[in-house]
N, C-alpha and C positions, 0 to 999 in steps of 0.2 A: 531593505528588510527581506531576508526570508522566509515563503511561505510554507514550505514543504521542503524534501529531502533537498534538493535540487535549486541551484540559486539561480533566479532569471536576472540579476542587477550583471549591470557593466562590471568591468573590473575597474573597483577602489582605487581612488583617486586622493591624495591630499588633498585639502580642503585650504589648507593655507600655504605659508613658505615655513614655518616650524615642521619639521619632521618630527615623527617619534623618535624614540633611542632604540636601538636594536639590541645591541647589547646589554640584555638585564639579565640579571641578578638567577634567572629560570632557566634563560637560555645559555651562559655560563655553566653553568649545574650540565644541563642536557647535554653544552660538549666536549664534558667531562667523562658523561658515564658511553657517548658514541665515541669515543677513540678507545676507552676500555673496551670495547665490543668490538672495534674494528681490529684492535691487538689481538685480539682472541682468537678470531676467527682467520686473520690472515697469515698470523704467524705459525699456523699450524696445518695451513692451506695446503703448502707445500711438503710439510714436514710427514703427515701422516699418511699420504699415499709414497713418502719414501720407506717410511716403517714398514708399512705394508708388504712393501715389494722385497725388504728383505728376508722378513715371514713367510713372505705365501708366494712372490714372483708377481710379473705385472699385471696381470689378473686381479689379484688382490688388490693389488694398489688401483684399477679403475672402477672396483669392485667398492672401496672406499669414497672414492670423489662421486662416483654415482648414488650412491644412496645418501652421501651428505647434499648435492644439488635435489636427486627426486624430493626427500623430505624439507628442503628449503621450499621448492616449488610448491607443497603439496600444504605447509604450514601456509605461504604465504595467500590461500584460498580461504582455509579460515580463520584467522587471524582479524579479519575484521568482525565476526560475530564475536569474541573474545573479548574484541573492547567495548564493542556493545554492552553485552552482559556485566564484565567486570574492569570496565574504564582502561587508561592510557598505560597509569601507572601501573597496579599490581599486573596486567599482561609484560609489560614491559620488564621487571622484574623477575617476574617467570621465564623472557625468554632470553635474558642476562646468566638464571641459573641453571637452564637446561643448554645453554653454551659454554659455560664456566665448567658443572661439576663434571660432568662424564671426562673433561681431560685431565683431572685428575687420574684419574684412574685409568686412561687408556693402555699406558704400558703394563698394568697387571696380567695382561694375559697377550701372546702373540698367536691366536687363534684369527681366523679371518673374519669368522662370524661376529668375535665379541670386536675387533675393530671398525667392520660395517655395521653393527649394533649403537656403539658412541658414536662414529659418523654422523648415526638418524636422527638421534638424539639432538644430537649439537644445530644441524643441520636443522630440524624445528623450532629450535631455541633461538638459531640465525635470524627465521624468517618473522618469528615475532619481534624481534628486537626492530629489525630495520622498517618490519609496517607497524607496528604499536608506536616505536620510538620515531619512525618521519612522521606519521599523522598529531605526534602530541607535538612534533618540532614546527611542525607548523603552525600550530594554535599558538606558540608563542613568538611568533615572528609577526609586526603590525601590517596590517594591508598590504600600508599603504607602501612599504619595502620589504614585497613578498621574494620579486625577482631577488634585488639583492641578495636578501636571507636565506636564500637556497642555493644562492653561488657559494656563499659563505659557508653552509651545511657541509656543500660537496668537496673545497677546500678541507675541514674540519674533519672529514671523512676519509676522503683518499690520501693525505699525507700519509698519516700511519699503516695505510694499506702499501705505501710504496716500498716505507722503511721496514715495515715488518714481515713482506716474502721474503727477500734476501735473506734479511735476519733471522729469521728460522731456523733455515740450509745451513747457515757458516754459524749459527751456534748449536748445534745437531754435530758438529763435527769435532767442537772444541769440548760442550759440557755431556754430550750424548743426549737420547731421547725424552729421557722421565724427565730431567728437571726440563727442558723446553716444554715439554705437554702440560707441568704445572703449571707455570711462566703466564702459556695461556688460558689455563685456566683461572687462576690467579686472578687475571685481566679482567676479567669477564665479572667473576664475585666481588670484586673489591668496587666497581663501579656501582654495583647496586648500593651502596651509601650514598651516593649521591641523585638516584630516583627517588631515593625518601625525602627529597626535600624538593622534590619536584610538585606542581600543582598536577590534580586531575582535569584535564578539562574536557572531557568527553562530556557532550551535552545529550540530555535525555528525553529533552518533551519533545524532540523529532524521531520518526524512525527513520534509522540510518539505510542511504543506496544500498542495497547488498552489491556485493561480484558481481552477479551472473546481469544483475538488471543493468550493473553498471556497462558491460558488453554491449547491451543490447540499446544501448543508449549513443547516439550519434556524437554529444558534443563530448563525449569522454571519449566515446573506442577509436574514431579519427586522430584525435595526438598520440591514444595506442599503437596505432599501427604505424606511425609515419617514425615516432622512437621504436619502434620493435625494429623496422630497416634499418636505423642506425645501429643499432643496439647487436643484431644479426653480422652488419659486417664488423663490428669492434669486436665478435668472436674470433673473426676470421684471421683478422690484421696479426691479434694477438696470438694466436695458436699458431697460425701458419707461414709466417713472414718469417721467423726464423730458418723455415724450414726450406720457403721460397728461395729465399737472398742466396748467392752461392757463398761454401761454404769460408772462401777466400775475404769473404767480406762482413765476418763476423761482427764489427765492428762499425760496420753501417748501421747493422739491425740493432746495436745497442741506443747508438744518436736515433734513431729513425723512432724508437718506442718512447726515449724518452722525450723527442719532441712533439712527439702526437699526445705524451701528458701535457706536457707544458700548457701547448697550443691548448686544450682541451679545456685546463683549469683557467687558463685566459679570457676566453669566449666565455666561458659558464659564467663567469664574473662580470663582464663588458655587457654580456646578455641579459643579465639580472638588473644590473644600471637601468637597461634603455628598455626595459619591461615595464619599469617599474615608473618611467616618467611619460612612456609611449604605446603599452601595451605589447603586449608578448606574442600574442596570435601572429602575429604578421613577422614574426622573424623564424617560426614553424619552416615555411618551405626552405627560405634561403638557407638555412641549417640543414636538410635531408637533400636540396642539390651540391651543395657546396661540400659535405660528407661522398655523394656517389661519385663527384668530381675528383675526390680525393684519390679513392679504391681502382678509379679508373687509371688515373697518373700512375700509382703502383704497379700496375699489371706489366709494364718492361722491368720483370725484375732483376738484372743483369746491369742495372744502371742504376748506380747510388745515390746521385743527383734525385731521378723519378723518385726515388724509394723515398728520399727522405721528404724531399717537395711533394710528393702524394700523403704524405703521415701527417706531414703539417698541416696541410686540406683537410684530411680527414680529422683528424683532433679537432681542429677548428670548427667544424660544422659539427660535428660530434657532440661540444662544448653548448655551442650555441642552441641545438634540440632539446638538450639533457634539460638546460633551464627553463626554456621555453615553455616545452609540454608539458612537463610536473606544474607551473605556474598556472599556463591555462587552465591546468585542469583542476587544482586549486580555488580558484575563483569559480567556479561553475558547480561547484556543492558547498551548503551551507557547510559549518564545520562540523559537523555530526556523521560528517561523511568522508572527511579524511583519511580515516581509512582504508574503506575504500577504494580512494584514490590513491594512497599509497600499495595497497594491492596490487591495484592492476598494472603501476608503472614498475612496481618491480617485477612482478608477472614478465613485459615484455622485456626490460631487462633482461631476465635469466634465462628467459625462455628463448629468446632474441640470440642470445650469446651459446646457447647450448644445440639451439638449431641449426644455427649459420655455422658453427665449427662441424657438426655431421655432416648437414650435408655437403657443404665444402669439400670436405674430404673426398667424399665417392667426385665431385665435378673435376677437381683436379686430377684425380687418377683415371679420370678419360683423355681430359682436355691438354692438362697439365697447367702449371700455376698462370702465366699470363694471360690464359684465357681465362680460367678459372675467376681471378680478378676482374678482368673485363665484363664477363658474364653476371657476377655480385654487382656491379657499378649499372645496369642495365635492368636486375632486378628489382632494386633500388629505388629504381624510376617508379616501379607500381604502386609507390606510396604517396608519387604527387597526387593524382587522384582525391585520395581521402583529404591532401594538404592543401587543394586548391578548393574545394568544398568548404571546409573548416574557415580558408579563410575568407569565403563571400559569406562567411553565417557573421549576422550582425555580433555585435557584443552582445553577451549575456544571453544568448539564444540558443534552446538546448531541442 
């Protein structure tokens, strides 16, 4: 039972050999209206810093992806007093419609301002979606197969992300800009039929972790950090391994990204299994070594073997963090605080992935890529630290 924001119990255990069902009837509904939100947002990912740059030049177009991440970033801070005040659902709803309508309307004007304007927009609407709608996906997932149900999430989630970058770009060329920009926005409104029939359950006779306490809290900001290293070189891999690989071996870097998904949804899934029968804490480090092992293997980039044998290392550990940390930290606030928890892990998420590609940049145009790699794999390491902490702290201990 919990007393306060903050849950001291172990992590939830079945009680017998019946499992609950996971698949109900809520969480069906819930990932219906997350792949409309994930259509939305990805298939236009690509597509509007291309618009951009035909408007205004590449300026514009990083002038777009920037202030659609700032304002994700920026939503994603409060976003949990949002559900505080007005629950899981109508937030969720709200950040469905301020990702949906502005792409209607993006191509009315190719001004730069009024496309980094919809970007902000969209971009706010982003960050309530995915912390209003992970914190309500959680309360519908049972204890006692939380790992599981968040393998399952990220399955549910990233497919449409994979199939709808491509799909963007190569229908941007067949049907042009406006109708894609509907397409996703379309996406995004049309799921909101399916939050209505969602339950609220944001509970209210506790007051909820904020952010800032959440930080300032050991058993939470420790799986923070140790996903934010992960999280840092999956910026890297992804932005700069194209750039890395020679250009002769374009073709590497295509196997090599899509193995580091594979690998990635693999582990997240295996992870979620053996969390959920063995506890999760303890599979924290070997996911953030088995990740810097990965980035380290990469660093001979001239050899495609490494390349792709380091992506599958790192996908794998990658995989195995993503479940990990989100779960423990799950269990360690009642559900009033899921939020949260969802804040802060996409916090390092985003934040994770927008760091490590800057400053990446300026270390390779010192170093150049194989150290540059080497050097992230080494950085890495600074997160055993908080991982070896985390896991001498007994269960349920905050």
């Amino acid at each position: 039972m919990t007393t306060g924001p903050l849950s001291n119990t172990p992590s939830p255990k079945a009680t017998s050999d019946v499992r609950p069902p996971l698949l109900t009837r809520p969480l069906l509904l819930r990932f219906v209206s997350m792949v409309g939100a994930s259509l939305s947002f990805f298939l236009l990912l690509s597509v509007v810093p291309a618009y951009a740059a035909e408007r205004g030049g590449g300026g514009a177009a990083g002038l777009a992806t920037g202030s659609l991440m700032l304002a994700t970033v920026l939503g994603e801070l409060v976003t949990p007093r949002l559900v505080t005040r007005f629950g899981y659902r109508l937030t969720l709803i709200a950040g469905l419609f301020l990702l949906g309508a502005p792409a209607l309307v993006l191509t009315t004007s190719a001004h730069t301002a009024w496309i980094a304007a919809v970007c902000f927009v969209r971009g706010l609407g982003f960050a309530l979606t995915i912390v209003a709608g992970g914190a309500l996906t959680a309360s519908l997932i049972p204890d006692e197969r939380r790992g599981e149900g968040l393998a399952l999430v990220g399955v549910v989630s990233g497919v449409p992300s994979l199939v709808a970058l491509p799909l963007g770009l190569w229908l941007v060329g067949h049907v042009g800009y406006g109708p894609v920009a509907v397409t996703g926005g379309v996406a995004a409104l049309a799921a909101i039929v399916f939050v209505l029939g969602l339950p609220d359950r944001a509970e209210r006779e506790e007051q909820p972790l904020g952010v800032v306490r959440g930080l300032r809290t050991g058993a939470l900001l420790r799986p923070v950090l140790v996903f934010a290293a992960t999280a840092t070189a999956a910026g890297i891999v992804v932005t700069f391994l194209p750039l890395a690989v020679p250009s002769a071996s374009a073709g590497v870097v295509a196997v090599a990204l899509f193995t580091q998904t594979a690998a990635s949804t693999l582990t997240r899934w295996l992870a979620g299994r053996h969390g959920d029968r063995h506890g999760s804490a303890r599979l924290v480090l070997p996911g953030l070594l088995l990740s810097a092992a990965g980035v380290l293997v990469i660093a001979p980039t001239t050899n495609p073997v490494a390349v792709i044998a380091g992506t599958a290392l790192f996908g794998a550990g990658f995989g195995i963090t993503q479940n990990a940390t989100l779960a423990v930290m799950y269990t360690r606030v009642s559900a009033t605080s899921y939020g949260t928890v969802s804040a802060l892990w996409n916090l390092a998420y985003d934040g994770g992935m927008g760091v490590g590609a800057a400053g990446f940049g300026v270390t390779a145009g010192l170093t150049g890529y194989p150290w540059a790699f080497a050097l992230t794999a080494l950085l890495m390491l600074g997160a055993v630290a908080p991982a070896l902490r985390d896991r001498r702290t007994p269960a349920g201990s905050l």
